[in-house]
TORZATI-387868 format. One record per residue (C-alpha): residue number from 1; x, y, z; residue in three letters. Coordinates in nm, 4 decimals, decimal comma. Layout:
BEGIN
ATOM num       c1       c2       c3 residuo
ATOM NUM        X        Y        Z     ALA
...
//
This chain:
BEGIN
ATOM num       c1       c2       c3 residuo
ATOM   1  -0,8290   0,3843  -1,1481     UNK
ATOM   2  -0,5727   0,6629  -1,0624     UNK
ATOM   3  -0,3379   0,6554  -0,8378     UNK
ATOM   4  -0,4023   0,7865  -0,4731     UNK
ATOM   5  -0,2759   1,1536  -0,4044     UNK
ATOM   6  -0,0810   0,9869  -0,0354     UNK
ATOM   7   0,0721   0,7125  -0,2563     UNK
ATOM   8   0,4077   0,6972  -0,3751     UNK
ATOM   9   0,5259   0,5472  -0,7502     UNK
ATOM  10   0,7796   0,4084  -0,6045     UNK
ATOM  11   0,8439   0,2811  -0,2030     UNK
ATOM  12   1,1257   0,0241  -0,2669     UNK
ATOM  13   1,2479   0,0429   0,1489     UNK
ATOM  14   1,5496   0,2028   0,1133     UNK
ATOM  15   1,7570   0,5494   0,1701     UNK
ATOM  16   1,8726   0,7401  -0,0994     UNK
ATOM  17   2,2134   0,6343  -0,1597     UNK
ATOM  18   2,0891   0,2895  -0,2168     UNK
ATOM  19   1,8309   0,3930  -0,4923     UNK
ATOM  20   1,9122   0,2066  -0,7911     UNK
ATOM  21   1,9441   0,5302  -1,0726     UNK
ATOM  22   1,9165   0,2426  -1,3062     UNK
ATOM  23   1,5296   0,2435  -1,2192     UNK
ATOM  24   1,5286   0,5840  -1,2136     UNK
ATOM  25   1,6431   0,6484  -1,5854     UNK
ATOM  26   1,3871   0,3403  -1,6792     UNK
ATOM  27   1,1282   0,5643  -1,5928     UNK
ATOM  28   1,2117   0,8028  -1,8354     UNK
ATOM  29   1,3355   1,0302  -1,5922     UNK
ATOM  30   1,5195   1,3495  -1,6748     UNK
ATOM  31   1,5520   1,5387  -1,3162     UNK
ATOM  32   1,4903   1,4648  -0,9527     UNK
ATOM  33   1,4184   1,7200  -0,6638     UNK
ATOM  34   1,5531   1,5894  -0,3854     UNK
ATOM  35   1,4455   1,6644   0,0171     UNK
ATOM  36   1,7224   1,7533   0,2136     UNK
ATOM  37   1,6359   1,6754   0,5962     UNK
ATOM  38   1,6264   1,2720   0,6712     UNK
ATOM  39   1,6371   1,1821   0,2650     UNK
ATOM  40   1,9974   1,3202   0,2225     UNK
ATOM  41   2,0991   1,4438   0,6015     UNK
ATOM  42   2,0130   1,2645   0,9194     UNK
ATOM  43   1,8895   1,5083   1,1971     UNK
ATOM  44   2,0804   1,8733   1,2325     UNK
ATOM  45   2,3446   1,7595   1,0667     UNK
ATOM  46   2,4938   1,9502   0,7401     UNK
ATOM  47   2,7914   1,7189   0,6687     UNK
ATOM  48   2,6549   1,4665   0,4297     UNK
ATOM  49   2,7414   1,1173   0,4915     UNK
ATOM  50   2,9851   0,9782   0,1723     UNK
ATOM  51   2,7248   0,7031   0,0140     UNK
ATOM  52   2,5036   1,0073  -0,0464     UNK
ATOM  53   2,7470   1,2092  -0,1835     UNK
ATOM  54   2,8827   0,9115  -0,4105     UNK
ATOM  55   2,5599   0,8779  -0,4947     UNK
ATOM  56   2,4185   1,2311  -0,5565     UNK
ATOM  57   2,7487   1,2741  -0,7512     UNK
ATOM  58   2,6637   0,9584  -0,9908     UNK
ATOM  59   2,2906   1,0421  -1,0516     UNK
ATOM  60   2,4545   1,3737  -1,1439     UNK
ATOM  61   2,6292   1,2370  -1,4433     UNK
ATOM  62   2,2813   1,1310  -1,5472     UNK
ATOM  63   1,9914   1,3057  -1,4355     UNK
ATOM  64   1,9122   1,7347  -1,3532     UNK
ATOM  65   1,9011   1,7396  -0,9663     UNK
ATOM  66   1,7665   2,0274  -0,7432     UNK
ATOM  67   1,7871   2,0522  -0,3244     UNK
ATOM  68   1,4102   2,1283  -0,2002     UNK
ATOM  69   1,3358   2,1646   0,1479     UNK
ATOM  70   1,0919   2,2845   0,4116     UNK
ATOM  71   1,3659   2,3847   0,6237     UNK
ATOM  72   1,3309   2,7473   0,6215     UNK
ATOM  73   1,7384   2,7911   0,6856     UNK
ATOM  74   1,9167   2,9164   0,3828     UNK
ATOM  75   2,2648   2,8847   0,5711     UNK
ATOM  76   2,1720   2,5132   0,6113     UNK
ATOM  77   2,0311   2,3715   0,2714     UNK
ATOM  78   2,2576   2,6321   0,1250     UNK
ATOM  79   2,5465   2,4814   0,2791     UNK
ATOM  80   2,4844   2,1278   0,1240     UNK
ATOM  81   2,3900   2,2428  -0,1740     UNK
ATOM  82   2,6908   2,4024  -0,1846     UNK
ATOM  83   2,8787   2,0560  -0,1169     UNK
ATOM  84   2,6964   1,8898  -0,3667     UNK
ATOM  85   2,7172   2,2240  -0,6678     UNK
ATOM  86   2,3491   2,2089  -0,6845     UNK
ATOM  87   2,0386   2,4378  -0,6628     UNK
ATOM  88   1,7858   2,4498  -0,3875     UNK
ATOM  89   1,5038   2,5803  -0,2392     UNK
ATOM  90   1,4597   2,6477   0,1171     UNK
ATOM  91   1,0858   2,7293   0,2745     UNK
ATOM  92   0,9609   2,5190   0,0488     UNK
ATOM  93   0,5834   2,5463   0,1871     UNK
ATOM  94   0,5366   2,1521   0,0807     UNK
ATOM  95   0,2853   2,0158   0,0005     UNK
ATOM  96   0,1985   2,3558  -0,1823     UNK
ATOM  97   0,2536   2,3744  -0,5084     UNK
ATOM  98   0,3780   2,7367  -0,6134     UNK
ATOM  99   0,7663   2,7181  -0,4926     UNK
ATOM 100   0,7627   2,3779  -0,6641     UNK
ATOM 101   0,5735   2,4883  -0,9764     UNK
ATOM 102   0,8989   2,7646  -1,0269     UNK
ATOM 103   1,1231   2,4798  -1,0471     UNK
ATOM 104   0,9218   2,2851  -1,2579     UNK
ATOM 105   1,0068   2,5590  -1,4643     UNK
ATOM 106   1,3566   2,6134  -1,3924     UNK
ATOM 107   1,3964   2,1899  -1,4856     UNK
ATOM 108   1,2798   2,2427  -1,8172     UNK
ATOM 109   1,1127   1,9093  -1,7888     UNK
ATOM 110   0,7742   1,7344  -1,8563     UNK
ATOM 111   0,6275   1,6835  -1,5426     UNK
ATOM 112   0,6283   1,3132  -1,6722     UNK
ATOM 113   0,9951   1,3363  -1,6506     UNK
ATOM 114   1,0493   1,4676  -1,3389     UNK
ATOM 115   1,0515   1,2522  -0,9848     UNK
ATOM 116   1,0500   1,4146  -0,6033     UNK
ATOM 117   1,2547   1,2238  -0,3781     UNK
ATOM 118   1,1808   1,2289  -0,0024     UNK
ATOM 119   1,1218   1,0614   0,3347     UNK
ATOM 120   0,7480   1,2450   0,4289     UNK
ATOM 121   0,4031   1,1203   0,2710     UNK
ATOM 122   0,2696   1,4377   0,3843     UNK
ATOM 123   0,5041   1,6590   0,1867     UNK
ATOM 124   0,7075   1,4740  -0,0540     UNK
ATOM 125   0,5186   1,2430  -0,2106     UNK
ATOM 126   0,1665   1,4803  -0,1760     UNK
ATOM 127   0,3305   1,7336  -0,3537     UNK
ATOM 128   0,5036   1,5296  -0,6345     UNK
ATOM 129   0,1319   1,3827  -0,6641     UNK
ATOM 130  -0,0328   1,7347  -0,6751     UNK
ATOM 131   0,1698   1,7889  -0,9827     UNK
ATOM 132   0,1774   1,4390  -1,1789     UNK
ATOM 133   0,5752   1,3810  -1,0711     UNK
ATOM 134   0,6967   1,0811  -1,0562     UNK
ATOM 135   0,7098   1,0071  -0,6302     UNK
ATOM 136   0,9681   0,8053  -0,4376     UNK
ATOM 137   0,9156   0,7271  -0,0385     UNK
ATOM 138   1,2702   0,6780   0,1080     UNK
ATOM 139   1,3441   0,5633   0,4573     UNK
ATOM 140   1,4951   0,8459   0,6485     UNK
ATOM 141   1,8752   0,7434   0,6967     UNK
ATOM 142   2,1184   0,7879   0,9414     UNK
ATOM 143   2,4980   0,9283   0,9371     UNK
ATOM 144   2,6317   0,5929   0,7492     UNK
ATOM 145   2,3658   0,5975   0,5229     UNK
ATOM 146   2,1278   0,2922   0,5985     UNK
ATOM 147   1,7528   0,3514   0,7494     UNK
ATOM 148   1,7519   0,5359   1,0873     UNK
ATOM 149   1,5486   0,2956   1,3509     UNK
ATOM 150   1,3395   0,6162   1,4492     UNK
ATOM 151   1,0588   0,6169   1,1936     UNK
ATOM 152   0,7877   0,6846   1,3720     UNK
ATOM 153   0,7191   1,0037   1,1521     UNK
ATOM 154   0,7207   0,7998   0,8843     UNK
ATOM 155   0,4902   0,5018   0,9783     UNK
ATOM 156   0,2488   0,7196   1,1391     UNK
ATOM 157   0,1938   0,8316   0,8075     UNK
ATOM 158   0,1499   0,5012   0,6199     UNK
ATOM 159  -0,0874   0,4246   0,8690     UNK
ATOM 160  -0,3322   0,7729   0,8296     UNK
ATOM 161  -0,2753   0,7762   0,4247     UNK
ATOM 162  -0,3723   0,3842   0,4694     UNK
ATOM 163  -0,6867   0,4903   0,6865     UNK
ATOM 164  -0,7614   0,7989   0,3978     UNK
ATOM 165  -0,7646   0,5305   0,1172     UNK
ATOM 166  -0,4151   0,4759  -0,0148     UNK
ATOM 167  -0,3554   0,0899  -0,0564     UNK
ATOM 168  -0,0710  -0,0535   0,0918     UNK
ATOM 169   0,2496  -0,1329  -0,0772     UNK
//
């Protein structure tokens, strides 16, 4: 049986800067598109907090990376794609697939070798689904980089992609 289209690959509990990239690269991985709001910035902010940019910075040295959001400010993704040197894509339209088709293209990957990283079942992981990528559910973090205790976005979701048919990790 496939896998459902609201389930991630991979929901190992954490926030992004404690990812192993170890696991990553044993997937065969070659690039990650990353969400920006809650998976690498907590709230408004647009300083990132130093374990994700230790982090981002060291999956770097191994892995293509690319900034997609929803967030329809290009000051604001620009600006921490900027920190980070990386590419991005603001307006994003997830879970629609055209804006994230173009980078497909732009990666230069197999979609087999490409995972979405990101905090929203709704978005993230239905998108990377639409398009055979390999998923990851993060928790969404706060300014020191471990899980914010607000995820009500987040379990609302497990519970309606639960009630749709996804089975529970």
């Amino acid at each position: 049986m496939s896998q459902h289209w609201l389930q991630p690959n991979w929901e190992p509990g954490l926030t992004l800067p404690h990812l192993p990239i170890q696991h990553l690269l044993d997937q065969g991985l070659q690039a990650l598109i990353l969400d920006v709001d809650r998976t690498l910035l907590p709230g408004r902010e647009i300083e990132l907090p130093l374990s994700v940019t230790s982090w981002v910075k060291e999956a770097q040295r191994h892995l293509l990376l690319h900034l997609f959001s929803n967030n329809p400010s290009r000051k604001r993704i620009g600006s921490v794609a900027e920190q980070l040197d990386l590419t991005f894509t603001c307006s994003a339209a997830k879970p629609r697939r055209a804006r994230l088709r173009k980078v497909l293209n732009q990666l230069q990957c197999k979609p087999t070798e490409i995972a979405i990283v990101g905090d929203r079942i709704f978005t993230d992981v239905l998108a990377g689904n639409r398009l055979d990528l390999y998923t990851v559910l993060v928790r969404p973090l706060r300014a020191d980089g471990y899980p914010c205790n607000n995820t009500r976005v987040q379990r609302l979701e497990q519970k309606l992609a639960a009630w749709l048919g996804a089975p529970q990790t």
